[in-house]
C-alpha positions as CSV (number, residue, x, y, z in Angstrom):
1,X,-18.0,0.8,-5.6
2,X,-17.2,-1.4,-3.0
3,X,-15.7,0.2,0.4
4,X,-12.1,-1.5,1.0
5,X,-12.6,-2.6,4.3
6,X,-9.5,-1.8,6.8
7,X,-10.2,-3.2,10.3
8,X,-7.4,-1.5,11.6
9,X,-8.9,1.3,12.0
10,X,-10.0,1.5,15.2
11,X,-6.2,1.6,16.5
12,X,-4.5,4.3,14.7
13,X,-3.6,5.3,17.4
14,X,-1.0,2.3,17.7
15,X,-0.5,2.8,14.1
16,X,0.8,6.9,14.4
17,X,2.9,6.3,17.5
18,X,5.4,4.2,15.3
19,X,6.2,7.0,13.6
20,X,9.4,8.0,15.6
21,X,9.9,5.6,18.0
22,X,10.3,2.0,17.1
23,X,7.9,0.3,19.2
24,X,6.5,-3.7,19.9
25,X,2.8,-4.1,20.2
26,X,1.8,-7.3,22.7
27,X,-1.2,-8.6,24.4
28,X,-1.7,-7.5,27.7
29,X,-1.8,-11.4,29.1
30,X,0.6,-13.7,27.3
31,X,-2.9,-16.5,26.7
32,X,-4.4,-13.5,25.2
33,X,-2.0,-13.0,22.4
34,X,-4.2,-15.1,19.2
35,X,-1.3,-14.1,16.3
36,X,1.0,-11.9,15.4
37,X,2.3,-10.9,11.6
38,X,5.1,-8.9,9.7
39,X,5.9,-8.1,6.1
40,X,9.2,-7.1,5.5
41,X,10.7,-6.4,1.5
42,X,14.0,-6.5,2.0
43,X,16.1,-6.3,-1.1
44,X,18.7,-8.8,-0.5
45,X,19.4,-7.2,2.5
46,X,20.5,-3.7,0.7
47,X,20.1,-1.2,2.9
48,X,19.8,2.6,2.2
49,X,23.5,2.6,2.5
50,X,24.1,0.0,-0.5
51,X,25.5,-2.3,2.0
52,X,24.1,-5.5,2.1
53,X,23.6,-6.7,5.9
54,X,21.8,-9.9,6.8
55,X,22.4,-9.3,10.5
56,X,20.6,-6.0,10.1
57,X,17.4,-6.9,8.8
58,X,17.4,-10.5,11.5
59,X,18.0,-7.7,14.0
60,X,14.3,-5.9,12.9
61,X,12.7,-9.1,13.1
62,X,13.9,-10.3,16.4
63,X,12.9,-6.8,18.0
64,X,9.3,-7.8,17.4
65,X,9.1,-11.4,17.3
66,X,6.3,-12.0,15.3
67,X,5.0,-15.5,14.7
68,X,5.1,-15.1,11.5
69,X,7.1,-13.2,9.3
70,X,6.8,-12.9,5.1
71,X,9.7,-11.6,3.2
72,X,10.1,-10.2,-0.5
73,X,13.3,-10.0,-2.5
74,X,15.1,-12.6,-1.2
75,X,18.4,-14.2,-2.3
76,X,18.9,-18.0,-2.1
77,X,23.0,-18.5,-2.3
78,X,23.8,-15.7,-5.2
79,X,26.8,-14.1,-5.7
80,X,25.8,-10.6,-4.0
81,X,24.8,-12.2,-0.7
82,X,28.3,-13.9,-0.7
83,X,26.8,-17.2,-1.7
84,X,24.9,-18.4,1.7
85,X,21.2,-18.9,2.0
86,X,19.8,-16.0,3.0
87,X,16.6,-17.4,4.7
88,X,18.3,-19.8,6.7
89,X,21.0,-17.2,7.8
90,X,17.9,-14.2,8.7
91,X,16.1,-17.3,10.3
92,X,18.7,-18.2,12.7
93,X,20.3,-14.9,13.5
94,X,16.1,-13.6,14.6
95,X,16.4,-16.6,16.7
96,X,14.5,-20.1,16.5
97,X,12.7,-19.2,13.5
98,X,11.8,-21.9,10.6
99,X,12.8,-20.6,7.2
100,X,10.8,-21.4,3.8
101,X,11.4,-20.5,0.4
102,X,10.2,-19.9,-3.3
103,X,11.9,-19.3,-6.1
104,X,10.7,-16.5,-8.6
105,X,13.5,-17.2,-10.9
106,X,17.5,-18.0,-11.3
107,X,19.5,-14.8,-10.7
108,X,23.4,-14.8,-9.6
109,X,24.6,-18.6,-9.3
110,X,21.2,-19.0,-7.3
111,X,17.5,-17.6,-7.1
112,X,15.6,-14.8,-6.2
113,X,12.3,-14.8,-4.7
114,X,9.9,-15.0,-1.4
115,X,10.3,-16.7,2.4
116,X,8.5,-17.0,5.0
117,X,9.9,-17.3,8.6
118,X,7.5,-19.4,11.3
119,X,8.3,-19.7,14.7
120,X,6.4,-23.2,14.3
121,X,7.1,-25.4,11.2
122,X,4.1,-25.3,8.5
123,X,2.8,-28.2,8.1
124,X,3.3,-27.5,3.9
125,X,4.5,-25.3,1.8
126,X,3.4,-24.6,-2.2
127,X,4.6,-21.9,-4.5
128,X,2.4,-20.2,-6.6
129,X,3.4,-18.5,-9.6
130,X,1.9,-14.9,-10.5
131,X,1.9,-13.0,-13.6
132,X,4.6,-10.8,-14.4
133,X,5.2,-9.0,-17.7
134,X,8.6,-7.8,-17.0
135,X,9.9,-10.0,-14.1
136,X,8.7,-13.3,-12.9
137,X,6.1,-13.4,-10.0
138,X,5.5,-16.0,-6.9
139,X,3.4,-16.4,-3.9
140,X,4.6,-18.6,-1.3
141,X,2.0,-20.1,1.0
142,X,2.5,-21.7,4.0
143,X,-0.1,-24.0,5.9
144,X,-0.3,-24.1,9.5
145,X,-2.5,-25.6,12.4
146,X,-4.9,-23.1,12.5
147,X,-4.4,-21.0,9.2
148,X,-2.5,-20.2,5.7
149,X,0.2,-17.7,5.4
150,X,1.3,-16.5,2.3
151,X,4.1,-14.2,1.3
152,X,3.7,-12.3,-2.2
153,X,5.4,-9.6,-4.1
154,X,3.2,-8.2,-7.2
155,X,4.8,-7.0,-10.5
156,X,5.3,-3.5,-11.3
157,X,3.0,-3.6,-14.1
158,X,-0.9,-3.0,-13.6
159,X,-2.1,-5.4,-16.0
160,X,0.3,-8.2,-14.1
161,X,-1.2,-7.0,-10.9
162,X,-4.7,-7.0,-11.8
163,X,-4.4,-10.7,-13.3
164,X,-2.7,-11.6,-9.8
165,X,-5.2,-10.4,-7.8
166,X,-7.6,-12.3,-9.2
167,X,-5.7,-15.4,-9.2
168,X,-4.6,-15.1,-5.4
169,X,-8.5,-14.6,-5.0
170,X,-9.3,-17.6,-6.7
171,X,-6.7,-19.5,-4.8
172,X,-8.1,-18.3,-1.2
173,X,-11.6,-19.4,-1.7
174,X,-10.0,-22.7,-2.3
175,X,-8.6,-22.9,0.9
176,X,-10.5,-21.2,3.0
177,X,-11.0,-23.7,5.3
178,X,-8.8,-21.9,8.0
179,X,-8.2,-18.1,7.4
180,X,-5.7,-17.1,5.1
181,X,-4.0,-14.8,5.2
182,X,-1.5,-12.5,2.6
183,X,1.3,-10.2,3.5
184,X,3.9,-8.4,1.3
185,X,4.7,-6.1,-1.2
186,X,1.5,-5.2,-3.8
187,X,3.0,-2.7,-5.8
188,X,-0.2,-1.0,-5.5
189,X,-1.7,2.4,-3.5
190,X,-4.9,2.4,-1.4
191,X,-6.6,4.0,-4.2
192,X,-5.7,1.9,-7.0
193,X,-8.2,-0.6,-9.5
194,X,-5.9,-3.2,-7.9
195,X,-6.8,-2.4,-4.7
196,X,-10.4,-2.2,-5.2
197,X,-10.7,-5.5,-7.2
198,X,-8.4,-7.0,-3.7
199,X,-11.1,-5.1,-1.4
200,X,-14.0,-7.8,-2.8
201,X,-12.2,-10.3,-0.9
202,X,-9.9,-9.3,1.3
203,X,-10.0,-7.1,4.4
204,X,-6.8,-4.9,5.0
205,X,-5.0,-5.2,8.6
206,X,-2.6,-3.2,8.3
207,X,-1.5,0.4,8.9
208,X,-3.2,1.5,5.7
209,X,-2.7,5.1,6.5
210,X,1.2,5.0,7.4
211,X,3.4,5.2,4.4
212,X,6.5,2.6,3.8
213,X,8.7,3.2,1.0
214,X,11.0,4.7,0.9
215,X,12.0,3.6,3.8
216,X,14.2,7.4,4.7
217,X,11.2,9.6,3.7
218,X,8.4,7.3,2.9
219,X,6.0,9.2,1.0
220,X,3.5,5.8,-0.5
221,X,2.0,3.0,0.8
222,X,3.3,-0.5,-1.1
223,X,3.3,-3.2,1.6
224,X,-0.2,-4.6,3.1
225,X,-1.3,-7.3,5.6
226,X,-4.5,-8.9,4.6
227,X,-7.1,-11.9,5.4
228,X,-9.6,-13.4,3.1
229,X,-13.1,-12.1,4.1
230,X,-14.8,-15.9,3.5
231,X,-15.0,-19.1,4.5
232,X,-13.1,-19.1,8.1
233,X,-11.3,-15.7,7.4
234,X,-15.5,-14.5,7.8
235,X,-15.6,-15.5,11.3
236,X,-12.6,-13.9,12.2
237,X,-13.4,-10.2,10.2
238,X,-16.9,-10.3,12.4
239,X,-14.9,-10.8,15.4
240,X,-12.8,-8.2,15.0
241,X,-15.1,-6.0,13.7
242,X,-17.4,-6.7,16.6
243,X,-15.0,-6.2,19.4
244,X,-14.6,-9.5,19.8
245,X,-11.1,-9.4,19.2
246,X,-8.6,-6.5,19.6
247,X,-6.0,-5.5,16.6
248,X,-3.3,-3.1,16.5
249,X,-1.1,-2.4,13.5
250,X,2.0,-0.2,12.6
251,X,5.2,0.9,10.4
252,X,8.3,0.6,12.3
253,X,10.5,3.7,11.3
254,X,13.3,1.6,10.3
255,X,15.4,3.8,7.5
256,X,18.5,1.8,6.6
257,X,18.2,-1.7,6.4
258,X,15.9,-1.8,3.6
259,X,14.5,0.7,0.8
260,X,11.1,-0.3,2.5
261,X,9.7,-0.3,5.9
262,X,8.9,-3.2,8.0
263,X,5.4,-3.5,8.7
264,X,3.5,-5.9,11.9
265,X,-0.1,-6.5,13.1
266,X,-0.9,-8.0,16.5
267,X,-4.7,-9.9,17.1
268,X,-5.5,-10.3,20.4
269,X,-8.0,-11.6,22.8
270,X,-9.3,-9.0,25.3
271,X,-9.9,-5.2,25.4
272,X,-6.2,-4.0,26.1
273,X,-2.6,-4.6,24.8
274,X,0.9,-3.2,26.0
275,X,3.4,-1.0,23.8
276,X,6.9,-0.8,24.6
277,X,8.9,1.2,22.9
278,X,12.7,0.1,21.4
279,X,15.7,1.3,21.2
Protein backbone atom coordinates (compact mmCIF):
# COMPACT_ATOMS: atom_id res chain seq x y z
CA UNK A 1 0.00 0.00 0.00
CA UNK A 2 1.29 3.14 -0.89
CA UNK A 3 2.29 5.61 2.14
CA UNK A 4 0.13 8.98 1.63
CA UNK A 5 2.76 11.30 1.85
CA UNK A 6 1.95 14.57 4.16
CA UNK A 7 4.91 17.04 4.05
CA UNK A 8 3.43 18.89 6.69
CA UNK A 9 4.56 17.00 9.04
CA UNK A 10 7.53 18.35 10.20
CA UNK A 11 5.46 21.52 11.56
CA UNK A 12 2.79 20.28 13.72
CA UNK A 13 3.73 22.18 15.82
CA UNK A 14 2.26 25.28 13.79
CA UNK A 15 -0.54 23.00 13.02
CA UNK A 16 -1.67 22.24 17.03
CA UNK A 17 -1.20 25.88 18.14
CA UNK A 18 -4.26 26.87 15.95
CA UNK A 19 -6.32 25.07 18.01
CA UNK A 20 -7.50 27.89 20.32
CA UNK A 21 -6.09 30.82 19.18
CA UNK A 22 -6.59 32.02 15.69
CA UNK A 23 -3.26 32.66 14.45
CA UNK A 24 -1.40 33.89 10.78
CA UNK A 25 1.65 31.98 9.81
CA UNK A 26 4.32 34.36 7.65
CA UNK A 27 7.80 34.14 6.47
CA UNK A 28 10.27 35.55 8.65
CA UNK A 29 11.56 38.05 5.63
CA UNK A 30 8.78 39.37 3.37
CA UNK A 31 11.34 38.01 -0.08
CA UNK A 32 11.21 34.74 1.69
CA UNK A 33 7.52 34.30 1.56
CA UNK A 34 7.27 31.64 -1.98
CA UNK A 35 3.15 31.11 -1.53
CA UNK A 36 0.61 31.03 0.53
CA UNK A 37 -2.96 28.94 0.32
CA UNK A 38 -6.49 28.59 1.93
CA UNK A 39 -9.48 26.40 1.48
CA UNK A 40 -12.48 27.60 2.86
CA UNK A 41 -16.24 25.53 2.30
CA UNK A 42 -18.40 28.05 3.08
CA UNK A 43 -22.05 27.17 2.49
CA UNK A 44 -23.37 30.24 1.05
CA UNK A 45 -22.13 31.96 3.84
CA UNK A 46 -24.41 29.96 6.56
CA UNK A 47 -22.97 30.13 9.56
CA UNK A 48 -23.53 27.84 12.64
CA UNK A 49 -26.10 30.36 13.54
CA UNK A 50 -28.31 29.87 10.19
CA UNK A 51 -27.51 33.41 9.36
CA UNK A 52 -26.05 33.94 6.16
CA UNK A 53 -23.14 36.60 6.49
CA UNK A 54 -20.86 37.46 3.52
CA UNK A 55 -18.96 40.01 5.62
CA UNK A 56 -18.20 37.26 8.02
CA UNK A 57 -16.53 34.75 6.01
CA UNK A 58 -14.40 38.12 3.82
CA UNK A 59 -13.44 38.91 7.40
CA UNK A 60 -11.59 35.14 7.83
CA UNK A 61 -10.00 35.60 4.75
CA UNK A 62 -8.65 39.03 5.07
CA UNK A 63 -7.15 38.04 8.67
CA UNK A 64 -4.76 35.74 6.77
CA UNK A 65 -4.31 37.07 3.43
CA UNK A 66 -3.41 34.33 1.56
CA UNK A 67 -2.57 34.59 -2.11
CA UNK A 68 -4.72 32.41 -2.93
CA UNK A 69 -7.87 31.37 -1.60
CA UNK A 70 -10.33 28.29 -3.00
CA UNK A 71 -13.91 28.32 -1.89
CA UNK A 72 -16.76 25.52 -1.97
CA UNK A 73 -20.50 26.10 -1.88
CA UNK A 74 -20.76 29.17 -3.40
CA UNK A 75 -23.75 31.18 -4.53
CA UNK A 76 -23.65 33.23 -7.80
CA UNK A 77 -26.84 35.85 -7.47
CA UNK A 78 -29.59 33.29 -5.76
CA UNK A 79 -32.38 34.10 -3.93
CA UNK A 80 -30.83 33.15 -0.39
CA UNK A 81 -27.80 35.35 -0.77
CA UNK A 82 -30.19 38.25 -1.54
CA UNK A 83 -29.42 38.07 -5.21
CA UNK A 84 -25.69 39.61 -5.37
CA UNK A 85 -22.70 37.74 -6.48
CA UNK A 86 -21.24 36.28 -3.82
CA UNK A 87 -17.54 36.02 -5.15
CA UNK A 88 -17.33 39.36 -6.15
CA UNK A 89 -18.88 40.68 -2.86
CA UNK A 90 -16.24 38.14 -0.49
CA UNK A 91 -13.51 39.35 -2.98
CA UNK A 92 -13.91 42.95 -2.38
CA UNK A 93 -14.85 43.05 1.26
CA UNK A 94 -11.10 40.64 1.96
CA UNK A 95 -9.70 43.46 0.06
CA UNK A 96 -8.00 43.60 -3.48
CA UNK A 97 -8.71 40.20 -4.26
CA UNK A 98 -9.64 38.85 -7.99
CA UNK A 99 -12.81 36.71 -7.86
CA UNK A 100 -13.40 33.49 -10.34
CA UNK A 101 -16.18 31.27 -10.62
CA UNK A 102 -17.74 27.80 -11.79
CA UNK A 103 -20.84 26.81 -11.89
CA UNK A 104 -21.84 23.22 -10.64
CA UNK A 105 -25.39 23.81 -11.55
CA UNK A 106 -28.62 26.31 -11.54
CA UNK A 107 -30.06 26.59 -7.99
CA UNK A 108 -32.23 29.71 -6.75
CA UNK A 109 -32.62 32.27 -9.81
CA UNK A 110 -28.67 31.68 -10.10
CA UNK A 111 -25.96 28.90 -9.62
CA UNK A 112 -24.18 27.20 -7.12
CA UNK A 113 -20.75 26.07 -7.29
CA UNK A 114 -16.77 26.84 -6.77
CA UNK A 115 -14.41 30.28 -6.72
CA UNK A 116 -11.30 31.01 -6.36
CA UNK A 117 -10.04 34.40 -4.97
CA UNK A 118 -6.24 35.58 -6.41
CA UNK A 119 -4.62 38.40 -5.21
CA UNK A 120 -3.09 38.42 -8.91
CA UNK A 121 -5.42 37.75 -11.90
CA UNK A 122 -4.93 34.09 -13.52
CA UNK A 123 -3.99 34.27 -16.52
CA UNK A 124 -7.07 31.50 -17.35
CA UNK A 125 -9.57 29.96 -15.94
CA UNK A 126 -11.39 26.35 -17.02
CA UNK A 127 -14.11 24.41 -15.21
CA UNK A 128 -13.96 20.94 -14.93
CA UNK A 129 -16.80 18.86 -14.34
CA UNK A 130 -16.63 15.83 -11.79
CA UNK A 131 -18.86 13.02 -11.24
CA UNK A 132 -21.59 13.15 -9.03
CA UNK A 133 -24.38 10.67 -8.53
CA UNK A 134 -26.63 12.72 -6.46
CA UNK A 135 -25.54 16.36 -7.06
CA UNK A 136 -23.50 17.79 -9.85
CA UNK A 137 -19.63 18.11 -9.31
CA UNK A 138 -16.88 20.84 -10.62
CA UNK A 139 -13.31 21.74 -10.31
CA UNK A 140 -12.33 25.13 -11.10
CA UNK A 141 -8.72 25.62 -12.15
CA UNK A 142 -6.99 28.59 -12.28
CA UNK A 143 -3.62 29.22 -14.21
CA UNK A 144 -1.10 31.49 -12.97
CA UNK A 145 2.65 32.68 -13.71
CA UNK A 146 4.24 30.16 -11.92
CA UNK A 147 1.49 27.39 -11.12
CA UNK A 148 -2.26 25.99 -11.36
CA UNK A 149 -4.71 26.43 -8.66
CA UNK A 150 -7.77 24.54 -8.46
CA UNK A 151 -10.64 24.63 -6.20
CA UNK A 152 -12.84 21.31 -5.88
CA UNK A 153 -15.66 19.96 -3.84
CA UNK A 154 -16.12 15.91 -4.20
CA UNK A 155 -19.60 14.25 -4.01
CA UNK A 156 -20.79 12.62 -1.11
CA UNK A 157 -20.86 9.35 -2.68
CA UNK A 158 -17.70 6.98 -2.89
CA UNK A 159 -18.06 5.69 -6.19
CA UNK A 160 -18.37 9.60 -7.45
CA UNK A 161 -15.35 10.28 -5.52
CA UNK A 162 -13.29 7.51 -6.63
CA UNK A 163 -14.09 8.27 -10.42
CA UNK A 164 -13.07 12.05 -9.53
CA UNK A 165 -9.91 11.30 -8.25
CA UNK A 166 -8.89 9.70 -10.91
CA UNK A 167 -10.00 12.22 -13.36
CA UNK A 168 -8.40 15.19 -11.48
CA UNK A 169 -5.26 12.84 -11.66
CA UNK A 170 -5.47 12.46 -15.18
CA UNK A 171 -6.00 16.17 -15.60
CA UNK A 172 -2.77 17.19 -13.45
CA UNK A 173 -0.31 15.09 -15.39
CA UNK A 174 -1.61 17.16 -18.28
CA UNK A 175 -0.59 20.20 -16.91
CA UNK A 176 2.10 19.65 -15.03
CA UNK A 177 4.17 21.93 -16.45
CA UNK A 178 4.14 24.27 -13.32
CA UNK A 179 2.94 22.63 -10.07
CA UNK A 180 -0.60 22.28 -9.45
CA UNK A 181 -2.01 22.41 -6.96
CA UNK A 182 -5.78 21.36 -5.36
CA UNK A 183 -7.52 22.64 -2.37
CA UNK A 184 -11.05 22.06 -0.98
CA UNK A 185 -13.53 19.92 0.27
CA UNK A 186 -12.87 15.86 -0.54
CA UNK A 187 -15.58 14.39 1.23
CA UNK A 188 -13.14 11.91 2.15
CA UNK A 189 -11.04 10.81 5.71
CA UNK A 190 -7.30 10.23 5.77
CA UNK A 191 -7.96 6.63 5.83
CA UNK A 192 -10.27 6.25 3.03
CA UNK A 193 -9.71 4.16 -0.70
CA UNK A 194 -10.18 7.73 -1.89
CA UNK A 195 -7.45 8.95 -0.23
CA UNK A 196 -5.12 6.31 -0.99
CA UNK A 197 -5.87 6.21 -4.77
CA UNK A 198 -5.18 10.51 -4.33
CA UNK A 199 -1.85 9.51 -2.26
CA UNK A 200 -0.28 7.96 -5.86
CA UNK A 201 -0.21 11.37 -6.99
CA UNK A 202 -0.62 13.80 -4.77
CA UNK A 203 1.32 14.93 -1.67
CA UNK A 204 -0.94 16.36 1.22
CA UNK A 205 0.06 20.02 2.71
CA UNK A 206 -2.13 20.45 4.96
CA UNK A 207 -2.92 19.98 8.63
CA UNK A 208 -3.84 16.37 8.00
CA UNK A 209 -4.08 15.62 11.70
CA UNK A 210 -6.37 18.77 12.78
CA UNK A 211 -9.99 18.08 12.26
CA UNK A 212 -12.44 20.70 10.36
CA UNK A 213 -16.03 19.89 10.30
CA UNK A 214 -17.93 20.62 12.09
CA UNK A 215 -16.71 23.62 12.45
CA UNK A 216 -18.14 23.96 16.69
CA UNK A 217 -16.74 20.55 17.61
CA UNK A 218 -14.94 19.18 14.69
CA UNK A 219 -14.53 15.68 15.09
CA UNK A 220 -13.32 14.58 10.99
CA UNK A 221 -11.06 15.66 8.66
CA UNK A 222 -12.93 16.78 5.00
CA UNK A 223 -10.96 19.69 3.68
CA UNK A 224 -7.20 19.14 2.20
CA UNK A 225 -4.48 21.21 0.45
CA UNK A 226 -2.62 19.20 -2.01
CA UNK A 227 0.15 19.39 -4.96
CA UNK A 228 0.74 17.01 -7.71
CA UNK A 229 3.95 14.92 -6.94
CA UNK A 230 5.15 15.08 -10.92
CA UNK A 231 6.27 16.97 -13.52
CA UNK A 232 7.23 20.50 -11.71
CA UNK A 233 5.01 19.68 -8.53
CA UNK A 234 8.29 16.85 -8.19
CA UNK A 235 10.79 19.47 -7.81
CA UNK A 236 8.98 21.27 -5.36
CA UNK A 237 7.96 17.90 -2.93
CA UNK A 238 11.98 17.22 -2.93
CA UNK A 239 12.51 20.64 -1.86
CA UNK A 240 10.35 20.61 0.77
CA UNK A 241 11.07 17.34 1.75
CA UNK A 242 14.74 18.11 1.77
CA UNK A 243 14.71 21.21 3.80
CA UNK A 244 14.96 23.19 1.05
CA UNK A 245 11.94 24.92 1.61
CA UNK A 246 10.05 25.46 4.97
CA UNK A 247 6.06 24.68 5.27
CA UNK A 248 3.70 25.34 8.00
CA UNK A 249 0.10 24.43 7.89
CA UNK A 250 -3.08 24.84 10.27
CA UNK A 251 -6.99 24.92 11.04
CA UNK A 252 -8.06 28.20 12.15
CA UNK A 253 -10.67 27.58 15.09
CA UNK A 254 -13.32 29.59 13.36
CA UNK A 255 -16.85 28.12 14.77
CA UNK A 256 -19.63 30.27 13.31
CA UNK A 257 -19.22 31.50 9.98
CA UNK A 258 -19.26 28.19 8.35
CA UNK A 259 -20.27 24.50 9.27
CA UNK A 260 -16.48 23.93 8.26
CA UNK A 261 -13.20 25.28 9.22
CA UNK A 262 -10.97 27.38 7.30
CA UNK A 263 -7.85 25.75 6.55
CA UNK A 264 -4.13 27.69 5.18
CA UNK A 265 -0.60 26.56 4.29
CA UNK A 266 2.33 28.92 4.04
CA UNK A 267 5.78 27.75 1.81
CA UNK A 268 8.68 29.60 2.48
CA UNK A 269 12.18 30.11 1.74
CA UNK A 270 14.53 29.89 4.74
CA UNK A 271 14.67 27.99 8.02
CA UNK A 272 12.25 30.25 10.18
CA UNK A 273 8.78 31.90 9.89
CA UNK A 274 6.71 34.25 12.40
CA UNK A 275 3.22 33.41 14.06
CA UNK A 276 1.10 35.98 15.33
CA UNK A 277 -1.71 35.26 16.87
CA UNK A 278 -5.44 37.11 16.08
CA UNK A 279 -7.98 38.37 17.81
Amino acid sequence: MKRILVISAALLMFCTAGLSQKMKIRSEKPEDHVLSIMSYNIRHGNGMDRKVDLERIAKEIALVGADVVALQEVDKCTDRVGGVDSPVEIAKAAGGYHASFASAMDFGGGQYGNAILSKKAPLSVESVPLPGKKEPRVMLVAEFEDFYFCSLHLSLSQVSRTEACRKIAKYARKKSDKPFFIAGDFNLEPNSTEMRILAKDFAVLSAFEIKTFPSDNPDRTLDYIMVYNGGEGKSLVKKLEKGKLGIASWVQPEKMASDHRPIFTLIFKGENCVKEKLD
